[in-house]
C-alpha positions as CSV (number, residue, x, y, z in Angstrom):
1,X,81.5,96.8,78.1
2,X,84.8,96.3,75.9
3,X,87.1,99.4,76.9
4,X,89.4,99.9,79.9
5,X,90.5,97.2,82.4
6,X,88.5,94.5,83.2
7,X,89.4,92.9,86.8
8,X,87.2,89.6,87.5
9,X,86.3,89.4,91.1
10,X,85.5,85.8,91.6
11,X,83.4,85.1,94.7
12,X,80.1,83.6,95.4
13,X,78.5,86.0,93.1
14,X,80.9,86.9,90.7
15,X,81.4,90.8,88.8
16,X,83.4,92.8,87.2
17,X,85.5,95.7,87.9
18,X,85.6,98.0,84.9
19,X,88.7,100.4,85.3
20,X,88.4,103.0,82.5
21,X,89.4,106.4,82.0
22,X,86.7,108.5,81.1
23,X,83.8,105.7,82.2
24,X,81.1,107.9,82.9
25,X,81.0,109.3,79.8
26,X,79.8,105.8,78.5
27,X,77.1,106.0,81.8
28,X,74.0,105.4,79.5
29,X,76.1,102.2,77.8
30,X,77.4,101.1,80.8
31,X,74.3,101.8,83.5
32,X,71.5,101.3,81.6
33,X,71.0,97.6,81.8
34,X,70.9,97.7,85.5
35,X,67.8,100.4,85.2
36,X,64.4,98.6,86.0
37,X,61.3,100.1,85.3
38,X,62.3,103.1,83.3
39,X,64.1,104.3,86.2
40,X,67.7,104.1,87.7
41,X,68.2,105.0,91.5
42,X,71.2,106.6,92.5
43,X,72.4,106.8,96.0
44,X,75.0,110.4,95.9
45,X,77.6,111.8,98.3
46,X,76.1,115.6,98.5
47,X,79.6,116.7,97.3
48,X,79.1,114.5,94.3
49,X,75.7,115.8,92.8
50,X,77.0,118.9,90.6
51,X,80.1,117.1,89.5
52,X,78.8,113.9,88.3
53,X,75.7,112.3,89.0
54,X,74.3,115.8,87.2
55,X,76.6,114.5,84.0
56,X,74.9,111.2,85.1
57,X,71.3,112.2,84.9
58,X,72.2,113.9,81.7
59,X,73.3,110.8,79.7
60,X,70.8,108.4,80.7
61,X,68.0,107.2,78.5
62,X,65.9,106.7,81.9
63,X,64.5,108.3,84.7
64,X,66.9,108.9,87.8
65,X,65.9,108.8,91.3
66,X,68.2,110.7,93.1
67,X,69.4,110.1,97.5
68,X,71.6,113.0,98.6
69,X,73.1,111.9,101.4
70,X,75.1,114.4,103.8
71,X,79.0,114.0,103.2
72,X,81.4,112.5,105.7
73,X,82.1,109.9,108.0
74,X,79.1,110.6,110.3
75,X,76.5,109.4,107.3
76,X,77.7,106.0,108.4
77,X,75.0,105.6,111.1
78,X,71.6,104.1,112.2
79,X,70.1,107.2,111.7
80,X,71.3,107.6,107.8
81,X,70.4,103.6,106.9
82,X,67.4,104.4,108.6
83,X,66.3,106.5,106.3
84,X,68.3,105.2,103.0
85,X,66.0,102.2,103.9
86,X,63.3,103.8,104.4
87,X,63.4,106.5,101.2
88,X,64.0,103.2,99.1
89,X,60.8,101.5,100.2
90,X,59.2,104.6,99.4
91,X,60.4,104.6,95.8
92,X,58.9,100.6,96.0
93,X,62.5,99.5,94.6
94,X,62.3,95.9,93.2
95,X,64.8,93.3,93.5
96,X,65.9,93.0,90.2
97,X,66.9,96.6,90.3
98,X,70.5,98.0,91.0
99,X,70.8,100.8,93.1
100,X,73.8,102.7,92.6
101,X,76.1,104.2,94.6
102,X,77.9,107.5,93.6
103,X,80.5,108.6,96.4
104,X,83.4,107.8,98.2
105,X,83.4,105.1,100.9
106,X,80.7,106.1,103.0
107,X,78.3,105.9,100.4
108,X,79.4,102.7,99.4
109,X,79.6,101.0,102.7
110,X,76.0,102.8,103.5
111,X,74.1,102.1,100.1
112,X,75.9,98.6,100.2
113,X,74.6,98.1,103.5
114,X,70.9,99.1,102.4
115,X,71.4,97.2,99.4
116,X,72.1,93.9,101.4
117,X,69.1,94.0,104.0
118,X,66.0,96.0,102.1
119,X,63.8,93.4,100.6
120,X,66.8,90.9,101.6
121,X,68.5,91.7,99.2
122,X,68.9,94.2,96.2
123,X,71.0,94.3,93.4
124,X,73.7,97.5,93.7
125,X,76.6,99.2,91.5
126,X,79.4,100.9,92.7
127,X,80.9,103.4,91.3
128,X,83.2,105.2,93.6
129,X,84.3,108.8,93.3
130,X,88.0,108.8,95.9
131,X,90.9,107.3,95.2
132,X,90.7,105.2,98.7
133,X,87.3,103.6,97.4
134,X,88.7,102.9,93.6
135,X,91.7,101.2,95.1
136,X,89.9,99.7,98.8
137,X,86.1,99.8,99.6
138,X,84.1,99.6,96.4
139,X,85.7,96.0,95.7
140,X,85.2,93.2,98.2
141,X,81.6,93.6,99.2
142,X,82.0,94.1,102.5
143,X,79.1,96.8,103.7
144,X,78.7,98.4,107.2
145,X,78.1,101.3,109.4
146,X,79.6,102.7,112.8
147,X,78.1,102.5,115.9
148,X,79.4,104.3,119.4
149,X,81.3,100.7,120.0
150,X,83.2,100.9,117.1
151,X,84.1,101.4,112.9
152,X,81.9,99.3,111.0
153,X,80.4,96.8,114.0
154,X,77.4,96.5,112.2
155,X,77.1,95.0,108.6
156,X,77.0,92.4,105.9
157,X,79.0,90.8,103.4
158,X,76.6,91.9,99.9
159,X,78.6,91.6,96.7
160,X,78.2,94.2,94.2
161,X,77.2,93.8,90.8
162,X,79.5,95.9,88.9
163,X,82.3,98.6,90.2
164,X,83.2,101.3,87.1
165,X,86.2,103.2,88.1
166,X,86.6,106.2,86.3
167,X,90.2,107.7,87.3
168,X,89.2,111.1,85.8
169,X,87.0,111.8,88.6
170,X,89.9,112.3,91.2
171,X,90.5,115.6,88.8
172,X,87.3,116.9,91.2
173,X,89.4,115.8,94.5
174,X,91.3,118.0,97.2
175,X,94.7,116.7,97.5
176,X,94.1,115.9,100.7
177,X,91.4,113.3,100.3
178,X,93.9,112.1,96.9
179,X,96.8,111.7,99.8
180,X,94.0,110.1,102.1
181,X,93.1,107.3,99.4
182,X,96.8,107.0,98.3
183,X,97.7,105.2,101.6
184,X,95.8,102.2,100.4
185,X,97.6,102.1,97.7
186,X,100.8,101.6,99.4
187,X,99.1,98.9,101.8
188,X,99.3,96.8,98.8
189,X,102.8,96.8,98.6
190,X,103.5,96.7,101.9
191,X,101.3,93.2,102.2
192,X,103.2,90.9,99.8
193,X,104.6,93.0,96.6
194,X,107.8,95.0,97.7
195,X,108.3,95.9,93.9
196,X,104.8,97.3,94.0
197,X,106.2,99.6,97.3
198,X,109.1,100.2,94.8
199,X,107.0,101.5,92.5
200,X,105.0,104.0,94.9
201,X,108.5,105.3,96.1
202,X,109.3,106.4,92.5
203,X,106.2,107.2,91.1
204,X,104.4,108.8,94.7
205,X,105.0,112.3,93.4
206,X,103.6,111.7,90.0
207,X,100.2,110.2,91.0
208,X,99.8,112.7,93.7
209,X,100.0,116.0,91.0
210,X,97.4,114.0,88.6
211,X,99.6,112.0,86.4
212,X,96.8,109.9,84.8
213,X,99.3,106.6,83.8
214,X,100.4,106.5,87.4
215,X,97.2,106.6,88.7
216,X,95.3,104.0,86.4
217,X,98.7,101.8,87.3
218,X,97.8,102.4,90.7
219,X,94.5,101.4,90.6
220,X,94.7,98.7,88.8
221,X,97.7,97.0,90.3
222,X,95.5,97.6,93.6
223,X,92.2,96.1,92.5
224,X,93.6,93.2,90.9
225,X,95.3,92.4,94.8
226,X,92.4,92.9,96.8
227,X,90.3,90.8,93.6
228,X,92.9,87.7,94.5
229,X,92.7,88.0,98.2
230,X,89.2,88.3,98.3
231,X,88.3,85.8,95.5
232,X,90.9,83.1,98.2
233,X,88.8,84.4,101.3
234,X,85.4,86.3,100.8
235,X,84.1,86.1,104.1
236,X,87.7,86.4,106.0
237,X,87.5,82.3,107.1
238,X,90.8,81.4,106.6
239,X,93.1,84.6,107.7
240,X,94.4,85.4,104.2
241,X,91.6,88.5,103.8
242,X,92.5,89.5,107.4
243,X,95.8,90.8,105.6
244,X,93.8,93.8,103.6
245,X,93.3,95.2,107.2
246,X,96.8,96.0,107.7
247,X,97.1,99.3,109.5
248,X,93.7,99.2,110.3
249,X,93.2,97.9,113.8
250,X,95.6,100.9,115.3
251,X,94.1,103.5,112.4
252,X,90.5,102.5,113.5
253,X,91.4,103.4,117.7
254,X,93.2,106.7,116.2
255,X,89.9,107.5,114.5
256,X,87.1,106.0,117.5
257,X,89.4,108.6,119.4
258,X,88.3,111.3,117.0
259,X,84.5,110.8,116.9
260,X,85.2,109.5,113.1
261,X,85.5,112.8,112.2
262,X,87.5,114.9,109.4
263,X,90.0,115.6,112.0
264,X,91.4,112.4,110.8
265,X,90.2,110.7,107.2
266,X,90.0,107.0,107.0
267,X,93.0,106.8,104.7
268,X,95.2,109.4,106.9
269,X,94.0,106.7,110.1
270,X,95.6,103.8,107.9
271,X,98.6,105.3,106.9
272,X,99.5,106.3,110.4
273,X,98.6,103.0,111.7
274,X,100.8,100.5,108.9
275,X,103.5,103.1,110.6
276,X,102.8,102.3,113.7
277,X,102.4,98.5,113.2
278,X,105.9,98.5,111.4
279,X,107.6,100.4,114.8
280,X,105.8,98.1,116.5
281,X,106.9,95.1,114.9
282,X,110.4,96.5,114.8
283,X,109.6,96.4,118.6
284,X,109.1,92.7,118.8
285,X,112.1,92.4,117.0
286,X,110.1,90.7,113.7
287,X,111.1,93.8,111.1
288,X,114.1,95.4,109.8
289,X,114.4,98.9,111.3
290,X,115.3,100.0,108.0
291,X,112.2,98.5,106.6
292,X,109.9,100.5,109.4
293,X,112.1,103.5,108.6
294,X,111.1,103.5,104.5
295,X,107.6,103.6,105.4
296,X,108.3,106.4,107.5
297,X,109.8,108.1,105.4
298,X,107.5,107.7,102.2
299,X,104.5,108.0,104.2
300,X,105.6,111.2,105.6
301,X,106.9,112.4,101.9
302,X,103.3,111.6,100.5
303,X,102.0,114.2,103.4
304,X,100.8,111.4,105.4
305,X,100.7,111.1,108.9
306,X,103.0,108.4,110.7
307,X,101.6,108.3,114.3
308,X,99.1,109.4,116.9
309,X,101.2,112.6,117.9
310,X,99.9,115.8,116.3
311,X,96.3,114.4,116.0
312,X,95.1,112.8,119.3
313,X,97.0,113.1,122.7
314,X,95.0,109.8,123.9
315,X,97.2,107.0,126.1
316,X,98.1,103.8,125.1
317,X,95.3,102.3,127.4
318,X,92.6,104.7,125.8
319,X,93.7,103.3,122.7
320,X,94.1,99.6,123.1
321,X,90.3,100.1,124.8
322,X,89.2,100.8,121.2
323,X,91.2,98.2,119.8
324,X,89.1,95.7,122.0
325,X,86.4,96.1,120.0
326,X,87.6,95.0,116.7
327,X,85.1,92.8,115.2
328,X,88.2,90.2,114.6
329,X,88.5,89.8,118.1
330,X,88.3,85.9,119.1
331,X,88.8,84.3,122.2
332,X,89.3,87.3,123.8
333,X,92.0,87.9,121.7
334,X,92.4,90.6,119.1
335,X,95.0,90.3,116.2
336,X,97.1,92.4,114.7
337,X,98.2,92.4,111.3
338,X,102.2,92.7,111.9
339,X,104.8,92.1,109.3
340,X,108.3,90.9,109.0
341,X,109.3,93.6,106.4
342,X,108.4,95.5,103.7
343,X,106.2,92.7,101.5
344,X,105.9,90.4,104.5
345,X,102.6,91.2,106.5
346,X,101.4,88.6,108.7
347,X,97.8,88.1,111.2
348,X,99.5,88.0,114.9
349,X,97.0,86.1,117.3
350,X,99.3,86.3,120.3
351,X,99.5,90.2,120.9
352,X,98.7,91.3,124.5
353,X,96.5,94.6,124.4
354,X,98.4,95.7,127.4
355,X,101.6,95.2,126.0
356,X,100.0,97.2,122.9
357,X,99.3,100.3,124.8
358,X,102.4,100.0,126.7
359,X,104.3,100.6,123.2
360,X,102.0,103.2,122.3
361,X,102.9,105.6,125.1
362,X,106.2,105.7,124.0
363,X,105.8,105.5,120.6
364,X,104.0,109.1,121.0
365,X,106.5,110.2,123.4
């Protein structure tokens, strides 16, 4: 494994990233030493089957065992680990093997998930098919599904073995699931590299139409943040990984509110929550209002949603009763990742949930 990118993930059980354009047309190369007993099992995202793991099956030297599972938010549940678990105990999968997941985020979270508790643990391979789980979910190990309490209450921290991240894939993508996955991109920026936020403002419009440089620049300059974050904190101890969640704790209640539905993607929930945590750090007086404004404004440019109006028409109390389900709450407390401008993000333990949902009536208003 010589080509593309290599990004070292150094945690408790150490792996590669492999960031290469045109990847899984080295599958057999690549994915063959993780098949185990002349067979490979393959966990797919039903939108993913004719597109690639078709090309997959193709190229491999062994046997696959495909898992469709449906596509969509709502495949993160009981019902579908249920019977991931189960169909895997069916096909007697050994530990030694790796099960791969082919999809977006769901199917990583979900086949990570399975990975972590079947047999106590199996081996698994990412490799993600969206631009949000290139840049965000395939890298970091953690693994979970949703419950009606909350987004991803339920899971486990289970390394992967190897992520391959092909960047021609996102050719396959509507733009509005590239747009989705683009506002994790700009999260990175917007946590501690203001010339990386520089960089999305100029090059926004060229990754968005397909331009393949921008988007392996992208990627890259995204994995190798979340590697060094999560390599400092795996397990979100000491705070530092707590900063990879900016945007999240608002963009979560924006999409409990929606029945994590396609009303609102997962990447559309965190773009409009960074917005709303920059306002609301302008609020406090802790950000520039010019600095709130740029995110505004390049969120919205990117086709990005910047708040709650247009999608829900929830109060500020409805929302904040999401919120107090985070599974960072401690103490009671639930913190917000806040930031003191663009490149400044910072975990806030002191934020009064009441005082939250105060802001967020007028912030929709």
């Amino acid at each position: 494994m010589t080509a593309g990118t290599v990004v070292r993930v150094e945690t408790g059980h150490p792996y590669d990233v492999l960031i290469e354009a045109g990847a899984l047309s080295r599958a057999a190369e690549i994915l063959t030493p993780f098949a185990g007993n002349g067979r490979l099992v393959v966990v797919a995202d039903a939108h993913v089957v004719d597109p690639h793991l078709a090309r997959i099956e193709a190229a491999l030297p062994v046997r696959v065992e495909r898992i469709v599972i449906p596509a969509g938010e709502p495949s993160k549940s009981w019902q579908q680990l249920e019977a991931l678990c189960d169909r895997l105990l069916q096909l007697e999968i050994e530990r030694g093997e790796a099960i791969v997941a082919l999809g977006g985020g769901v199917i990583g979270d979900l086949t990570g998930f399975a990975a972590a508790i079947v047999k106590r643990g199996c081996r698994f391979v990412q490799v993600p098919t969206t631009l949000l789980a290139q840049v965000d979910s395939s890298v970091g190990g953690k693994t979970a599904i949703n419950t009606g309490a909350g987004k991803n209450l339920i899971g486990a921290f289970h390394q992967p073995d190897l992520v391959v991240i092909d960047p021609h894939v996102l050719d396959t993508l509507g733009a509005r699931e590239v747009r989705a996955g683009y506002a994790e991109v700009v999260k990175y920026g917007l946590i501690d590299d203001p010339a990386f936020f520089d960089w999305c403002e100029a090059n926004v419009a060229a990754l968005l139409a397909g331009d393949q440089a921008a988007r392996i620049h992208a990627i890259a300059t995204s994995v190798a943040a979340k590697a060094r974050i999560v390599s400092a904190d795996e397990r979100e101890m000491t705070g530092t990984r707590a900063l990879l969640n900016l945007g999240h704790t608002f963009g979560h209640a924006l999409e409990a509110e929606t029945g994590f539905s396609d009303r609102l993607l997962h990447g559309e929930a965190v773009a409009a929550g960074m917005a709303i945590a920059m306002r609301y750090s302008v609020a406090k007086g802790l950000c520039p209002t010019e600095d709130s404004a740029r995110v505004d404004a390049h969120l919205a440019a990117a086709g990005l949603p910047i708040g709650a109006r247009g999608i829900i028409n929830a109060s500020g109390a409805t929302l904040a009763a999401h919120m107090a389900h985070d599974k960072k709450r401690s103490g009671g407390t639930v913190p917000f990742l806040l930031s003191r401008g663009i490149g400044k993000a910072f975990l806030a333990k002191d934020v009064s949930l009441d005082e939250v949902a105060e802001f967020l009536d007028a912030d929709a208003s």
